[in-house]
TORNU-982907 format. One record per residue (C-alpha): x, y, z; residue number from 1; residue in one letter. Coordinates in steps of 0.2 Angstrom, whole numbers, plus 5000, padded with zeros to 4 digits. Example, Ala and Ser with C-alpha at 12.3 -4.5 7.8 and 13.67 -1.06 7.14 Angstrom:
residues 2
<r u="5062" v="4978" w="5039" num="1" residuo="A"/>
<r u="5068" v="4995" w="5036" num="2" residuo="S"/>
***
This chain:
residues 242
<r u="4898" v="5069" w="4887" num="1" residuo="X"/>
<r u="4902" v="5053" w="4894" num="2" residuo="X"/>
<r u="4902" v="5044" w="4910" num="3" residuo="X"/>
<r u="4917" v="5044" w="4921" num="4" residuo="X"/>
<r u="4926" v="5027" w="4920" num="5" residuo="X"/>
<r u="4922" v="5017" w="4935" num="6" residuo="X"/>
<r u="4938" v="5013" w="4943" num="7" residuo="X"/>
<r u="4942" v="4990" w="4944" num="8" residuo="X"/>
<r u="4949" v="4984" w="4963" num="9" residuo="X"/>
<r u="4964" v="4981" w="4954" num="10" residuo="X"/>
<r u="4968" v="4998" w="4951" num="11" residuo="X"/>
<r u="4968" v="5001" w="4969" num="12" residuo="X"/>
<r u="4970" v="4984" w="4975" num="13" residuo="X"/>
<r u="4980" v="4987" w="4992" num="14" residuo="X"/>
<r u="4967" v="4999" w="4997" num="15" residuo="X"/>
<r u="4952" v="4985" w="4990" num="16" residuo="X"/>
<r u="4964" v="4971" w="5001" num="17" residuo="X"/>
<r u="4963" v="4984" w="5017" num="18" residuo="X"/>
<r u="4947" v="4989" w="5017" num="19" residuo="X"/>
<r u="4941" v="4971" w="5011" num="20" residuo="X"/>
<r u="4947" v="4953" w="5014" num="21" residuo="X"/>
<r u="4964" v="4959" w="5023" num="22" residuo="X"/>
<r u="4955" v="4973" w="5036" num="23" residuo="X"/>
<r u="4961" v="4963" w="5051" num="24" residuo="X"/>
<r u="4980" v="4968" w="5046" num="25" residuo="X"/>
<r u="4975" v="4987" w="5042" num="26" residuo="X"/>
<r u="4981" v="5002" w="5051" num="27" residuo="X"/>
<r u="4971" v="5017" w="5048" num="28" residuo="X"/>
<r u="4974" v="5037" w="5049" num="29" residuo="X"/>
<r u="4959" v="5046" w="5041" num="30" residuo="X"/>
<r u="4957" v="5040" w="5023" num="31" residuo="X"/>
<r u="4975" v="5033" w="5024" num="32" residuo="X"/>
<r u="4977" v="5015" w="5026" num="33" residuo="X"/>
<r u="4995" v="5001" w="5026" num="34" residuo="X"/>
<r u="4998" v="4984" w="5033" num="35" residuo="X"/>
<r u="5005" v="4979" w="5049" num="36" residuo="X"/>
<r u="5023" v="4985" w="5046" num="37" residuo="X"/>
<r u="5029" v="4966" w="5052" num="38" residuo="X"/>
<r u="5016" v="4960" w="5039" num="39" residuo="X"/>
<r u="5017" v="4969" w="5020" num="40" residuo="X"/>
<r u="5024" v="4988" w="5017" num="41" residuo="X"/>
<r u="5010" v="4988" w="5006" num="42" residuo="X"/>
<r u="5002" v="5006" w="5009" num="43" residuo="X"/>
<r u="4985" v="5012" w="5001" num="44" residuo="X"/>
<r u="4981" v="5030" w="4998" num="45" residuo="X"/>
<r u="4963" v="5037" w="4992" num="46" residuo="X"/>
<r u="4961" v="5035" w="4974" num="47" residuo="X"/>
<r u="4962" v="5054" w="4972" num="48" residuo="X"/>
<r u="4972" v="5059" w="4988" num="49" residuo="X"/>
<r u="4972" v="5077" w="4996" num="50" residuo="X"/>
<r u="4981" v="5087" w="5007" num="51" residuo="X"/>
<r u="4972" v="5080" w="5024" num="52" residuo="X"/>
<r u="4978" v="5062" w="5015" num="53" residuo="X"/>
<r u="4998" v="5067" w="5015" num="54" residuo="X"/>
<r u="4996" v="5075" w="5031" num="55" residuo="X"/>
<r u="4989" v="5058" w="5037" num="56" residuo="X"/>
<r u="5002" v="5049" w="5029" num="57" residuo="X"/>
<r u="5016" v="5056" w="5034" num="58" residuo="X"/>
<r u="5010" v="5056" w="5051" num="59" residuo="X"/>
<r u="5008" v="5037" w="5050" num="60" residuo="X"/>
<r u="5023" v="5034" w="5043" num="61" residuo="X"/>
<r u="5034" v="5047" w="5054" num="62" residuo="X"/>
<r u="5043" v="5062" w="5052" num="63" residuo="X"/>
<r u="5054" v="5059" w="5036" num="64" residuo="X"/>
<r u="5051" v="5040" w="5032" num="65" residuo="X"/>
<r u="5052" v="5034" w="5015" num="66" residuo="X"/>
<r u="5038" v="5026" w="5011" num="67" residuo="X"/>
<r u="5032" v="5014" w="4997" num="68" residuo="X"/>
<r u="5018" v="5020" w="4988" num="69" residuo="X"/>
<r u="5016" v="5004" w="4974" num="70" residuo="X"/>
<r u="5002" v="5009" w="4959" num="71" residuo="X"/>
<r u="5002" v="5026" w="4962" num="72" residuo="X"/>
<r u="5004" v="5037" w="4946" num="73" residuo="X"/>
<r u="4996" v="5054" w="4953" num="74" residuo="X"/>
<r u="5005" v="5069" w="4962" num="75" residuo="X"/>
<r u="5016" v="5070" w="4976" num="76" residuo="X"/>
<r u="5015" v="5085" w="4987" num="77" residuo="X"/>
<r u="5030" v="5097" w="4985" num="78" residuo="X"/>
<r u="5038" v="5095" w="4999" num="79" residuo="X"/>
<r u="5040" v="5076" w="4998" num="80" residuo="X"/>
<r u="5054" v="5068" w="4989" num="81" residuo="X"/>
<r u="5051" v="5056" w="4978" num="82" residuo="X"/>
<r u="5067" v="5042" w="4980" num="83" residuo="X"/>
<r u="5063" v="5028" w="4969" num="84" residuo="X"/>
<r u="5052" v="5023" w="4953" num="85" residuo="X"/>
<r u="5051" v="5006" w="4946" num="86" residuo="X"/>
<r u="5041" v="5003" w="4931" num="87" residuo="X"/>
<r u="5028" v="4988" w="4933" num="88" residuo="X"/>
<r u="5018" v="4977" w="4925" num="89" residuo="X"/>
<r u="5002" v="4970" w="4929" num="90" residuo="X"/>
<r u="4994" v="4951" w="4925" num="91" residuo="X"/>
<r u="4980" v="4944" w="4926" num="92" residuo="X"/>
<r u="4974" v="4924" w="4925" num="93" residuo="X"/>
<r u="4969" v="4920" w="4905" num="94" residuo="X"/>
<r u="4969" v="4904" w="4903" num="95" residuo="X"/>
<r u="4980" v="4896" w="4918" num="96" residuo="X"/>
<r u="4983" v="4876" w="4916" num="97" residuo="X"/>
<r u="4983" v="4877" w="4935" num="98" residuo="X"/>
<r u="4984" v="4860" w="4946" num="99" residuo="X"/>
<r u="4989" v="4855" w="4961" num="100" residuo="X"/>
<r u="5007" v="4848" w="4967" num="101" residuo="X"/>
<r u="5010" v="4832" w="4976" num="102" residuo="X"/>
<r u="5027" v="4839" w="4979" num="103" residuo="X"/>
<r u="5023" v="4854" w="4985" num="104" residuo="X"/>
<r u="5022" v="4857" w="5006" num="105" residuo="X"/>
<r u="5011" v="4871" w="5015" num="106" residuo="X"/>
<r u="5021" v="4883" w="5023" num="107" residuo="X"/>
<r u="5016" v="4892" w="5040" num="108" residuo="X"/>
<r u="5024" v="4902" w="5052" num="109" residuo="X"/>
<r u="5036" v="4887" w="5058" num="110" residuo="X"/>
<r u="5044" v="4890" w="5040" num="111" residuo="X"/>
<r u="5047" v="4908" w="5043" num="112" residuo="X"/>
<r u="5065" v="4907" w="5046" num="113" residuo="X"/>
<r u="5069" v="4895" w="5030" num="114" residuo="X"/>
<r u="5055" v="4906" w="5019" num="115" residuo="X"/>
<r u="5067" v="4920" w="5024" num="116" residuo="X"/>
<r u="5083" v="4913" w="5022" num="117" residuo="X"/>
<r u="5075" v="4909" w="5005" num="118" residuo="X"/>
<r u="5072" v="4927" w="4999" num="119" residuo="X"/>
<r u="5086" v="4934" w="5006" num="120" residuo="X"/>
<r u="5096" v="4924" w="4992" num="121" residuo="X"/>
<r u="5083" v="4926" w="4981" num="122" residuo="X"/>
<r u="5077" v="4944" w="4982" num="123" residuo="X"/>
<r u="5059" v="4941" w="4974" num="124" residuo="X"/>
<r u="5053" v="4956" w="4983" num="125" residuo="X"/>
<r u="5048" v="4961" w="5001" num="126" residuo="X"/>
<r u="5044" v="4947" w="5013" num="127" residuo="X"/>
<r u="5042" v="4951" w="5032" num="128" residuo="X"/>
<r u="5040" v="4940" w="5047" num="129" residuo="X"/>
<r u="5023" v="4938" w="5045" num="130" residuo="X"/>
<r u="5020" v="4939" w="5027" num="131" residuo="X"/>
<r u="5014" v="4921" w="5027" num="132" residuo="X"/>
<r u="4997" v="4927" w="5037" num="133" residuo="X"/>
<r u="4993" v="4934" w="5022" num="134" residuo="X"/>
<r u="4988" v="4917" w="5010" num="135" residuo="X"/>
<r u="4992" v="4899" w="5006" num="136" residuo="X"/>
<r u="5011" v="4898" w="5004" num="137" residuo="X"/>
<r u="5016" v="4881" w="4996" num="138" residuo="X"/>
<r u="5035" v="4877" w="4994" num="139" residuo="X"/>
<r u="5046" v="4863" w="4988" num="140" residuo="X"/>
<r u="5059" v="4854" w="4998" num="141" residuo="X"/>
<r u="5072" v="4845" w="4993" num="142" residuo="X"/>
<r u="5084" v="4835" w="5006" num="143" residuo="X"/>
<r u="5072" v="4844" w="5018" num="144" residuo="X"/>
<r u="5078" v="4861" w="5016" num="145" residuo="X"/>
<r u="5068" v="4872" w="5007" num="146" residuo="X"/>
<r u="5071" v="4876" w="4990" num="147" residuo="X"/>
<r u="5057" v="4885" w="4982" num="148" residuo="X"/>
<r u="5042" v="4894" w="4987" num="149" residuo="X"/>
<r u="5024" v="4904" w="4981" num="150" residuo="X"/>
<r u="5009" v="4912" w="4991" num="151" residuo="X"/>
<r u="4995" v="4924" w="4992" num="152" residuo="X"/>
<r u="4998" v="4942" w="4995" num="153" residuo="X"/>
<r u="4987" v="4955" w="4992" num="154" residuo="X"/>
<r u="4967" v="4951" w="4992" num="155" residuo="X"/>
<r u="4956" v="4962" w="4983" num="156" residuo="X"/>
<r u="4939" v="4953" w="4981" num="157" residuo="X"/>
<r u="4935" v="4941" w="4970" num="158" residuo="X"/>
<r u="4956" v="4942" w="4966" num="159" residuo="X"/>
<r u="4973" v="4937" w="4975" num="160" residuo="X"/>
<r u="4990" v="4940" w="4969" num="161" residuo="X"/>
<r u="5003" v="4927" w="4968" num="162" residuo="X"/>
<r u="5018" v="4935" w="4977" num="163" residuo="X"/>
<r u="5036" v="4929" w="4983" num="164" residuo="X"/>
<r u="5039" v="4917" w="4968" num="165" residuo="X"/>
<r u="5056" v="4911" w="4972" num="166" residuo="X"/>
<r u="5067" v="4896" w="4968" num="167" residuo="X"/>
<r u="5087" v="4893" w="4975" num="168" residuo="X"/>
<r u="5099" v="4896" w="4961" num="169" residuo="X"/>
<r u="5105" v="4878" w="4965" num="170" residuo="X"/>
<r u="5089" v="4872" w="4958" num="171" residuo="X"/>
<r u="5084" v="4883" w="4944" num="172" residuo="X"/>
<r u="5079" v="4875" w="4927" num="173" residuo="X"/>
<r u="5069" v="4862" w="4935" num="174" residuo="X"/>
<r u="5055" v="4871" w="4934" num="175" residuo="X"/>
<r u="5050" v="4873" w="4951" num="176" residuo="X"/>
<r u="5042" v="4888" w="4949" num="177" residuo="X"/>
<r u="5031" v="4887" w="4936" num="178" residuo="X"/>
<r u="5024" v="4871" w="4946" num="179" residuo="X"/>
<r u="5023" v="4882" w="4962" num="180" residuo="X"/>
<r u="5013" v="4894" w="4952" num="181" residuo="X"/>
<r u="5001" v="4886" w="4944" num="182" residuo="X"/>
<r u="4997" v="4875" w="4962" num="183" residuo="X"/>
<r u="4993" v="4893" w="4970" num="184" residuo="X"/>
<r u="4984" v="4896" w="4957" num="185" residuo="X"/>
<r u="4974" v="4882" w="4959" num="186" residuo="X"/>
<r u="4971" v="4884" w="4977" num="187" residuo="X"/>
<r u="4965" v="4903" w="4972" num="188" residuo="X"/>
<r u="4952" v="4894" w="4958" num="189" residuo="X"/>
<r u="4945" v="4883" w="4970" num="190" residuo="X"/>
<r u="4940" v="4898" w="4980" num="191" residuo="X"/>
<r u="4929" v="4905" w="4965" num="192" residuo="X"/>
<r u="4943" v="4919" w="4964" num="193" residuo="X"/>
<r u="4956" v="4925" w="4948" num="194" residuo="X"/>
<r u="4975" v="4924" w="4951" num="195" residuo="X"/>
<r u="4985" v="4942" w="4950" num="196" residuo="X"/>
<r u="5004" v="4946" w="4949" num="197" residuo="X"/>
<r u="5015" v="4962" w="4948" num="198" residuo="X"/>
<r u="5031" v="4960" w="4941" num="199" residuo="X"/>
<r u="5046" v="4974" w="4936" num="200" residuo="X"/>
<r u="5043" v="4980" w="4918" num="201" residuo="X"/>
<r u="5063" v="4976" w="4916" num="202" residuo="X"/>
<r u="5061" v="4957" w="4923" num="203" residuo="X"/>
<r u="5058" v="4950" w="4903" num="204" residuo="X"/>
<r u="5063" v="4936" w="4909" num="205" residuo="X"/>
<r u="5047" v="4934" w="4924" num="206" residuo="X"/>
<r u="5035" v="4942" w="4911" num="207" residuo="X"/>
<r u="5039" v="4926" w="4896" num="208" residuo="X"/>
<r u="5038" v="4913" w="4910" num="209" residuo="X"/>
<r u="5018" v="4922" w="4916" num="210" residuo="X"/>
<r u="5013" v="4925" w="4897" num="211" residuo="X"/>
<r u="5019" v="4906" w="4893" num="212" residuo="X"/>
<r u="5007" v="4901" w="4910" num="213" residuo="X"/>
<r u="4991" v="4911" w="4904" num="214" residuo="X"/>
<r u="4993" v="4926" w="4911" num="215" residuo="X"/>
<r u="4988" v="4943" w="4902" num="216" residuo="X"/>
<r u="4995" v="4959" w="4903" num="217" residuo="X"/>
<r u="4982" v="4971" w="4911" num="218" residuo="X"/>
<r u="4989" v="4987" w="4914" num="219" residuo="X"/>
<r u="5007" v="4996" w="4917" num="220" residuo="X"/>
<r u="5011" v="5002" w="4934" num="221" residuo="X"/>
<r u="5024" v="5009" w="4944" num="222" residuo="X"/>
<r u="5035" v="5002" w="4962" num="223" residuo="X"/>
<r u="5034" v="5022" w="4969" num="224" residuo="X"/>
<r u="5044" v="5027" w="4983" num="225" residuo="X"/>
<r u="5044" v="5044" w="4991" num="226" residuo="X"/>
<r u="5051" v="5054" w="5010" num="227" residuo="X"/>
<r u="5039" v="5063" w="5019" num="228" residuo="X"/>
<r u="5044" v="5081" w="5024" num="229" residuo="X"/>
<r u="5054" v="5082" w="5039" num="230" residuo="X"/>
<r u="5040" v="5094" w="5045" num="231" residuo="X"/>
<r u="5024" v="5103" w="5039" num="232" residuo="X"/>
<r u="5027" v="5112" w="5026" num="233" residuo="X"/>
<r u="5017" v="5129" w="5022" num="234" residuo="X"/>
<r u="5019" v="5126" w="5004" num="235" residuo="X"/>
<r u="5007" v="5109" w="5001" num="236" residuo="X"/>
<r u="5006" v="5110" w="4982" num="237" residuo="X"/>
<r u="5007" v="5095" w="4971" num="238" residuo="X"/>
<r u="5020" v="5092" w="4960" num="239" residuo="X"/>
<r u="5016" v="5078" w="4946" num="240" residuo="X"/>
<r u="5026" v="5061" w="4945" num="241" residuo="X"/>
<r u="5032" v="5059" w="4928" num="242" residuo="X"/>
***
């Protein structure tokens, strides 16, 4: 019979960036763990949640909240409803050219209101107020408003993702981005860490741009969203996620 497969920190890795390099922004209930909510809606279950784990869940989140579960592929308890699913993608750093960018500026929390202004027209994925706490962010300016923008989001050891990768559809096709990307990276090299990305499964355009960069796929994922039950419920079996 053979050994168990030992689970990587990027299986889990917002549970390895809460209980790791990222524990000063956690909030715990039991086993249960998520960010700061003005900091990431990243959430992180057990790797095999049970009942007691919902239950603290749902009690952190509040009665009836819709909560993002992103990388789970388990079960959800019967009584919650599952409200959105996102196929994803996962890459990791094989072979990056990455380099550092005169023109790229670091961002801080002064550049919150432009950062944003910038994914609001943008939409590259959540970013809150205080997002930026998280990692380097480096962004381009032009004119001195601020067109394009990278960071650091979650921080599993030894690895941290490249997030909010974002450029102003009046400046696209200069390839400001690719250049933002591959200046984080360096920044995450320099460290003695490996650069990480999620991405939809859909977003074929993201997923030529990383695979042209040196990135690799390494394993498919899912953005999960689910509403905890308006109450306890009796009833607390699973039901599977397909």
């Amino acid at each position: 019979m053979s050994a168990p497969r030992s689970r990587h920190v990027l299986d889990n890795p917002a549970l390895a960036s809460l209980t790791g390099p990222h524990a000063r922004f956690a909030e715990r209930r039991g086993r249960v763990l998520r960010y700061q909510v003005d900091v990431s809606p990243w959430l992180a279950l057990p790797d095999e949640p049970e009942e007691r784990d919902w239950a603290d869940l749902a009690a952190l989140a509040g009665p009836h909240a819709e909560i993002p579960l992103p990388g789970f592929r388990g079960e959800v308890p019967r009584d919650w409803e599952v409200t959105a699913r996102v196929e994803g993608v996962q890459f990791v750093d094989d072979g990056l050219a990455a380099a550092p960018d005169a023109e790229a500026v670091r961002l801080g929390p002064a550049d919150v209101p432009e950062m944003l202004g910038l994914v609001a027209r943008t939409q590259p994925g959540p970013f809150l107020p205080r997002t930026v706490e998280l990692g380097t962010y480096l962004g381009i300016r032009r004119d001195g408003a601020l067109v394009a923008m990278a960071g650091e989001r979650l921080h599993p050891p030894g690895w941290t993702e490249i997030s909010a990768v974002c450029t102003d559809p009046a400046f696209r096709g200069e390839g400001l981005a690719t250049r933002l990307i591959l200046a984080v990276a360096h920044g995450i090299r320099e460290r003695g860490e490996t650069p990480f990305l999620h991405t939809s499964a859909r977003n074929t355009t993201a997923i030529r741009l990383y695979e042209s960069l040196g990135f690799r796929l390494r394993r498919r994922t899912a953005f999960l969203a689910a509403r905890a039950p308006r109450r306890p419920a009796d009833d607390r079996a699973a039901v599977a996620v397909p």
